[in-house]
NUVEXMAR-427032 format. One record per residue: residue in one letter; residue number from 1; x, y, z of N, C-alpha, C in turn. Coordinates in Angstrom, 1 decimal. Layout:
<pts>
<type->A&seq->NUM&n_x->X&n_y->Y&n_z->Z&ca_x->X&ca_y->Y&ca_z->Z&c_x->X&c_y->Y&c_z->Z>
...
</pts>
This chain:
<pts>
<type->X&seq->1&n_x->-2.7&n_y->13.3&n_z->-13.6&ca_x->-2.7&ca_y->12.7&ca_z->-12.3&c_x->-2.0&c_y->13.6&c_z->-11.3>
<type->X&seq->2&n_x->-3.1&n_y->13.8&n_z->-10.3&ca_x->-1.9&ca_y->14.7&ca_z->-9.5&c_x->-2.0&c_y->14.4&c_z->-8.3>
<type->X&seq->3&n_x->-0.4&n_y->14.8&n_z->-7.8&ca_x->-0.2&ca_y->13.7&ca_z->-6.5&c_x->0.9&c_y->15.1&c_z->-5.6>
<type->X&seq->4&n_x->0.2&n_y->14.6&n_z->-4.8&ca_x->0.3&ca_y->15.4&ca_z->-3.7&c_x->0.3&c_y->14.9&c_z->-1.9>
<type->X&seq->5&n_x->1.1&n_y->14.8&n_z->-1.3&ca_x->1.3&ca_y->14.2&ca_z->-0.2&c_x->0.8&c_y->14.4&c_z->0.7>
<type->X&seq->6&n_x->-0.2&n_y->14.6&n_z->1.9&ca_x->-0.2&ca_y->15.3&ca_z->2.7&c_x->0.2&c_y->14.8&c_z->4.3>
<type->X&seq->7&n_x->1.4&n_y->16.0&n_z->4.7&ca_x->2.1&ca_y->15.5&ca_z->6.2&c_x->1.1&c_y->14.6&c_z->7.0>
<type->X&seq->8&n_x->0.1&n_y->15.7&n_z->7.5&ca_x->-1.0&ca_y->14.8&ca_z->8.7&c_x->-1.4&c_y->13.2&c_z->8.2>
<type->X&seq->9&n_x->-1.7&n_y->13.1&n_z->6.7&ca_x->-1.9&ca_y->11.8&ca_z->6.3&c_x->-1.0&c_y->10.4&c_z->6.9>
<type->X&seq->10&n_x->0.1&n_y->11.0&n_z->6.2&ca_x->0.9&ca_y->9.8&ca_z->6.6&c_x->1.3&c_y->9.6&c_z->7.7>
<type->X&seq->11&n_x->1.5&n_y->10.8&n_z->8.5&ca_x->1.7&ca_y->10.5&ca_z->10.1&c_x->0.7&c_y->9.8&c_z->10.4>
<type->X&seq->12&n_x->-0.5&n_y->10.1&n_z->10.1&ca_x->-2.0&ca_y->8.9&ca_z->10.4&c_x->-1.8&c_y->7.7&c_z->10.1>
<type->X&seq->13&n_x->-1.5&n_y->7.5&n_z->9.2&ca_x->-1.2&ca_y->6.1&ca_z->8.6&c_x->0.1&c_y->5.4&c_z->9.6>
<type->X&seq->14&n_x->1.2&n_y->6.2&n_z->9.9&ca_x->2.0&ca_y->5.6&ca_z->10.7&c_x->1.8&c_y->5.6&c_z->11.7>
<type->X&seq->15&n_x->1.0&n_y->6.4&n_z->12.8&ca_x->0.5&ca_y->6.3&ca_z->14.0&c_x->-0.5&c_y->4.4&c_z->14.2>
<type->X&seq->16&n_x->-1.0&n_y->4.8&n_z->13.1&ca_x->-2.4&ca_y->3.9&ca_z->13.0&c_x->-1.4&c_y->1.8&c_z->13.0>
<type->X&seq->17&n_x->-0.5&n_y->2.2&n_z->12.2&ca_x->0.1&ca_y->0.9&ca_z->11.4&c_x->1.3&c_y->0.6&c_z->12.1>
<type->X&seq->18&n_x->1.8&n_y->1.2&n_z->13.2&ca_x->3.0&ca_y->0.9&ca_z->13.6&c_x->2.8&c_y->1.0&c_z->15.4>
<type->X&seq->19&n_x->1.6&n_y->1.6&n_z->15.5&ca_x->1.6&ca_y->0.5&ca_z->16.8&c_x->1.2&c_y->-0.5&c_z->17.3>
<type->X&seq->20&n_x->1.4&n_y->-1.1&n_z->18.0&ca_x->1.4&ca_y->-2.4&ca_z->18.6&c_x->0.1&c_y->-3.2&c_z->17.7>
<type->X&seq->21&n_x->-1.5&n_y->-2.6&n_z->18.1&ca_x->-2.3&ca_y->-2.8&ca_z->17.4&c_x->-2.6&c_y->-2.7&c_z->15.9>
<type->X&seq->22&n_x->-1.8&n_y->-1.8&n_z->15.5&ca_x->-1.9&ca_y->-1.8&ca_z->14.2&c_x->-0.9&c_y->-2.9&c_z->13.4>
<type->X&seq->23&n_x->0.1&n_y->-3.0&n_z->13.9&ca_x->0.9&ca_y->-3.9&ca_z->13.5&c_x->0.3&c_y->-5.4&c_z->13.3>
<type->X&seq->24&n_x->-0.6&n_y->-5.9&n_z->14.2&ca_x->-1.3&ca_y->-7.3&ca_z->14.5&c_x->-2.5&c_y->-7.0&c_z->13.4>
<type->X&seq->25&n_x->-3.1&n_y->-6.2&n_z->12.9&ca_x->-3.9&ca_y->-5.6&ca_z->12.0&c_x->-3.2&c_y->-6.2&c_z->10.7>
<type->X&seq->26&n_x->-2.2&n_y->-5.3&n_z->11.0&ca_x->-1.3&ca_y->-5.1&ca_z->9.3&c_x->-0.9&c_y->-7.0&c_z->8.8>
<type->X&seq->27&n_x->-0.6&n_y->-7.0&n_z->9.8&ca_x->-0.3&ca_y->-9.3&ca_z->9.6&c_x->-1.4&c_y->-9.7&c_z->9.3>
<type->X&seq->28&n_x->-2.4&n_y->-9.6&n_z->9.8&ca_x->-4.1&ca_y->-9.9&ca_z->9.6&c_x->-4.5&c_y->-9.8&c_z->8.4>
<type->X&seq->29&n_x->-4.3&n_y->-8.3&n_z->7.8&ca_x->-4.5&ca_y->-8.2&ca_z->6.1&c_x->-3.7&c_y->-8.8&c_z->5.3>
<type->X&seq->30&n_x->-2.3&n_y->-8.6&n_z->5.5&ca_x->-1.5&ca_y->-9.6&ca_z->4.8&c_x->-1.8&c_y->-11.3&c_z->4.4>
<type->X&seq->31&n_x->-2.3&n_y->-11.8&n_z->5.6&ca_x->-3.4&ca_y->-13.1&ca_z->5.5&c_x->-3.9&c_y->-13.0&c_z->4.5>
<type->X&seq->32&n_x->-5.0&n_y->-12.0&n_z->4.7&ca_x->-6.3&ca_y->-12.1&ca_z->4.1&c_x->-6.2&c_y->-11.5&c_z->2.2>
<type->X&seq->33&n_x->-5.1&n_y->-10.9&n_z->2.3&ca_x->-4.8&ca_y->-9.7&ca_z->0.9&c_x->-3.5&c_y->-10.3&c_z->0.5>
<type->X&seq->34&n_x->-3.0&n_y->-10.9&n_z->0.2&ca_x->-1.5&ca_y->-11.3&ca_z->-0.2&c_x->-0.8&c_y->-10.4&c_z->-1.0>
<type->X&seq->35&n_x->0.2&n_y->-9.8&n_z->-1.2&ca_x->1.1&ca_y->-9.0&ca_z->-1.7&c_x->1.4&c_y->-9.9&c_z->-2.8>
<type->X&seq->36&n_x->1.9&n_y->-10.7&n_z->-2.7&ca_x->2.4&ca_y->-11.9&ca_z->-4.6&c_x->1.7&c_y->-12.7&c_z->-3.9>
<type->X&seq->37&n_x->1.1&n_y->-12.9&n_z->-5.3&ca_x->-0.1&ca_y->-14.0&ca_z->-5.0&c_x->0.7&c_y->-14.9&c_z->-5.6>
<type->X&seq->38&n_x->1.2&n_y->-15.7&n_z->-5.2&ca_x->2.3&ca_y->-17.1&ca_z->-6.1&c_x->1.1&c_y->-18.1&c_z->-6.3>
<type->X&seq->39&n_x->1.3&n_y->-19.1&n_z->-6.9&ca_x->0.4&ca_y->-20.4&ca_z->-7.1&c_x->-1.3&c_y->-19.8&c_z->-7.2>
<type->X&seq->40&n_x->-1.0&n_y->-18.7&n_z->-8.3&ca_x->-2.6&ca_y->-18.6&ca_z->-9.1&c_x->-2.7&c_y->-19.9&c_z->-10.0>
<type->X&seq->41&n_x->-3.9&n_y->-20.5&n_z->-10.0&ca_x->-3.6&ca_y->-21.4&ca_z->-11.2&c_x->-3.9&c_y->-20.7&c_z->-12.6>
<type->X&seq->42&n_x->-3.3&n_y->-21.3&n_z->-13.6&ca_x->-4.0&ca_y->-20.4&ca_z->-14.9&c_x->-5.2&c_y->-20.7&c_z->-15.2>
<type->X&seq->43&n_x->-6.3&n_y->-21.4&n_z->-14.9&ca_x->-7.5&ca_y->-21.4&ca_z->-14.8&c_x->-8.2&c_y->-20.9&c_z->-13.9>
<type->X&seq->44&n_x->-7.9&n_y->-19.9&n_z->-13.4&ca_x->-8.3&ca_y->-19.1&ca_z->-12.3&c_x->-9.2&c_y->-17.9&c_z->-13.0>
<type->X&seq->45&n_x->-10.2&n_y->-17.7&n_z->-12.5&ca_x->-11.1&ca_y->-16.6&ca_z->-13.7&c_x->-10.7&c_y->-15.2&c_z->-13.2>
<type->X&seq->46&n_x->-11.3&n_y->-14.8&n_z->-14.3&ca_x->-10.6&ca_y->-13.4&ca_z->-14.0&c_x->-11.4&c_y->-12.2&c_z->-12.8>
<type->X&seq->47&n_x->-12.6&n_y->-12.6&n_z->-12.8&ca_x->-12.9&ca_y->-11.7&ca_z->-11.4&c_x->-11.9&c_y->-12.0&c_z->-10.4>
<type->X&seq->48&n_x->-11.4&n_y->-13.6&n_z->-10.3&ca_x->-10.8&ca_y->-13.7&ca_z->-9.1&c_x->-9.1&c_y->-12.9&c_z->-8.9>
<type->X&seq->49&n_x->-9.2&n_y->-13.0&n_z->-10.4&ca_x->-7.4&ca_y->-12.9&ca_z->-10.7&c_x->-7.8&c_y->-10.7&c_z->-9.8>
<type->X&seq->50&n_x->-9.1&n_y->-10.0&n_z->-10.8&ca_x->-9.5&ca_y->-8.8&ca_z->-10.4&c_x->-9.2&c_y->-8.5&c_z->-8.9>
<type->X&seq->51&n_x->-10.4&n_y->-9.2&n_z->-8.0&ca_x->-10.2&ca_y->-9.0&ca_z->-6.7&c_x->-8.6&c_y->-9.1&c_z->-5.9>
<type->X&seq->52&n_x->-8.1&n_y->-9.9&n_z->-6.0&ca_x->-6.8&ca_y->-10.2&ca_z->-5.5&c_x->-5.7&c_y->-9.1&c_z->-5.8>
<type->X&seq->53&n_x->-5.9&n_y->-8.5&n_z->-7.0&ca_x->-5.0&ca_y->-7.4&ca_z->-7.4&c_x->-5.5&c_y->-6.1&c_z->-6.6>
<type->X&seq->54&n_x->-6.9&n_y->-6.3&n_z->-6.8&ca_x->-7.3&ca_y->-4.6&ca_z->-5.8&c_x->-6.8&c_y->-5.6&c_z->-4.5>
<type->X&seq->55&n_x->-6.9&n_y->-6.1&n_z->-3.6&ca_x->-6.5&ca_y->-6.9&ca_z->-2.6&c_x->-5.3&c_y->-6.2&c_z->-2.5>
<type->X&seq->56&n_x->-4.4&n_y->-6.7&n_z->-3.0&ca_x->-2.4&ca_y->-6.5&ca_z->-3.1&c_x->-2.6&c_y->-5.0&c_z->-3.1>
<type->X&seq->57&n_x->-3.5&n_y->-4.3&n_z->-4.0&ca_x->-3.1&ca_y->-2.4&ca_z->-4.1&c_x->-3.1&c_y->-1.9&c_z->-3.1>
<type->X&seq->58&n_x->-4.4&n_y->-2.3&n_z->-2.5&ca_x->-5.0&ca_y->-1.7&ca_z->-0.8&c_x->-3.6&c_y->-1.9&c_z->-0.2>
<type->X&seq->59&n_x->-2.9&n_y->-2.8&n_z->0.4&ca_x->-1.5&ca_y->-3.5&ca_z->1.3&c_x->-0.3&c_y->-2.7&c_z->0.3>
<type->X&seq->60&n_x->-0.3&n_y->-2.5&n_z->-0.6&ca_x->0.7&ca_y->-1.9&ca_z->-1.1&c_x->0.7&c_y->-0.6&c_z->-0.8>
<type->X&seq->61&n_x->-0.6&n_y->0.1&n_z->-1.4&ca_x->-0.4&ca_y->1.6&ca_z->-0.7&c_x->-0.4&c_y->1.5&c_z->0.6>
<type->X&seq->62&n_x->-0.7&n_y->1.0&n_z->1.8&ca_x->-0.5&ca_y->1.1&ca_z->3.4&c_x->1.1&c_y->0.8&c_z->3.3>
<type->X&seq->63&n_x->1.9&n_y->0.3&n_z->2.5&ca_x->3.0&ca_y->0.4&ca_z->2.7&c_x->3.9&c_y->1.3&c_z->2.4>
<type->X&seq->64&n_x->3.2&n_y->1.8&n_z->1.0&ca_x->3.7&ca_y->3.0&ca_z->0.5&c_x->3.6&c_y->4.3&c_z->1.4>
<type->X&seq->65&n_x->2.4&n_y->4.3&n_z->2.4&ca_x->2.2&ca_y->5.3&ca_z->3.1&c_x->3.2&c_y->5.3&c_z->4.5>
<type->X&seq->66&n_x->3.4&n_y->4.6&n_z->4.8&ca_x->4.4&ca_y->3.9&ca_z->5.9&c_x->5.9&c_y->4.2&c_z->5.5>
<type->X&seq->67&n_x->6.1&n_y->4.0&n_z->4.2&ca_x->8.0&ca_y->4.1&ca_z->3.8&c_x->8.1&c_y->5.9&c_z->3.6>
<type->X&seq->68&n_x->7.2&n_y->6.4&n_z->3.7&ca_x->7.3&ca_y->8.1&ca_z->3.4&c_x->8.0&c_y->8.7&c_z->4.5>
<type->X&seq->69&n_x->8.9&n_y->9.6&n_z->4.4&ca_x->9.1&ca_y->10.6&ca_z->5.2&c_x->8.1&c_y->11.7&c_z->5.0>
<type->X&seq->70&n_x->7.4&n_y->12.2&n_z->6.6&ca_x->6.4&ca_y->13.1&ca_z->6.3&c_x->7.0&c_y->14.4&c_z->6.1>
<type->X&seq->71&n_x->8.5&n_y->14.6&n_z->6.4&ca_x->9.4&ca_y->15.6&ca_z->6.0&c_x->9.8&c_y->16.3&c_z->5.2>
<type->X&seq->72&n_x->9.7&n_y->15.0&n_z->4.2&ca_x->10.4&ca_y->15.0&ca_z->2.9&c_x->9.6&c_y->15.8&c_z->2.0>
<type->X&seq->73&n_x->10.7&n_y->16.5&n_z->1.0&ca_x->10.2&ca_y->17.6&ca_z->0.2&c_x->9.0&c_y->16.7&c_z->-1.1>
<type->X&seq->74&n_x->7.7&n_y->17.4&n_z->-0.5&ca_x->6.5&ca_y->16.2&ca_z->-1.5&c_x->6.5&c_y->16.7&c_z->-2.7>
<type->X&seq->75&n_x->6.8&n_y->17.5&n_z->-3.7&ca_x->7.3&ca_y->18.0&ca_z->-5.0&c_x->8.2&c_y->17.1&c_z->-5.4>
<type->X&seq->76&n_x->9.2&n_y->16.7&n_z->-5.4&ca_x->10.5&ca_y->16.1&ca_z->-5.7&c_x->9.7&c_y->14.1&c_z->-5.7>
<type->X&seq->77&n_x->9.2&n_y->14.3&n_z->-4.5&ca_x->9.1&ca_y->12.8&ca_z->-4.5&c_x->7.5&c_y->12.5&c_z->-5.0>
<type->X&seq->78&n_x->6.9&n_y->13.8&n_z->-5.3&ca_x->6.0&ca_y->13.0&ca_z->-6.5&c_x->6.7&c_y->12.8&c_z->-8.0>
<type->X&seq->79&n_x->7.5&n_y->13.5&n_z->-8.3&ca_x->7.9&ca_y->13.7&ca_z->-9.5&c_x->9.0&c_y->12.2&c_z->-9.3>
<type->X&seq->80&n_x->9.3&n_y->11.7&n_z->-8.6&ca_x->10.2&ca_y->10.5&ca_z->-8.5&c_x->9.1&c_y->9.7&c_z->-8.9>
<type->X&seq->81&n_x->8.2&n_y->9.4&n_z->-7.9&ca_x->6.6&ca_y->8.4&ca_z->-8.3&c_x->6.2&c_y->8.0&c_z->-9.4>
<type->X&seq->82&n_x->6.0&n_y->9.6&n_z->-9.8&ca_x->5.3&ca_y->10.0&ca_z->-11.3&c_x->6.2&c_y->8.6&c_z->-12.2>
<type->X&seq->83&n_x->7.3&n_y->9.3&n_z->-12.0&ca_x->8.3&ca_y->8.1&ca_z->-13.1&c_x->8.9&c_y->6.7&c_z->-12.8>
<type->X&seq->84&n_x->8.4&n_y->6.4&n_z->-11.5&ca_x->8.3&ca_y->4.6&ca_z->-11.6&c_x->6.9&c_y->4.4&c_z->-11.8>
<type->X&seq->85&n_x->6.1&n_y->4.8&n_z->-11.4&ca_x->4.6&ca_y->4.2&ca_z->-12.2&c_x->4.3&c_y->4.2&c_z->-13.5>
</pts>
């Protein structure tokens, strides 16, 4: 897996997600994509349980792309990544 950062990216991503508009966006998805989906029932099938997880990933990485410093040395903090995933 290779991971690699790129500056312009995430400055896009935070340009895009942190202003005004994007921000009313980002609440919007959160609606629609839940981050913990609490009160799954356990009879809940599994396409659904499927969708909702790719749901949560999409909102997770936009947040992952947001907590970056685009500064920051991208070697070091893939190799941090690498080892919580």
């Amino acid at each position: 897996m290779k991971l690699r950062w790129n500056k312009q990216l995430i400055i896009a991503y935070k340009n895009t997600f942190e202003s005004p508009e994007g921000k009313i966006v980002l609440e919007d998805l959160k609606k629609k994509a839940p981050l913990l989906t609490n009160g799954i029932s356990p009879n809940t099938d599994m396409n659904t349980l499927l969708l909702l997880e790719g749901q949560s990933n999409v909102l997770k990485h936009i947040y992952r792309m947001l907590s970056r410093d685009p500064n920051e040395e991208q070697v070091e903090r893939a190799r941090i990544e690498r080892r919580i995933s």
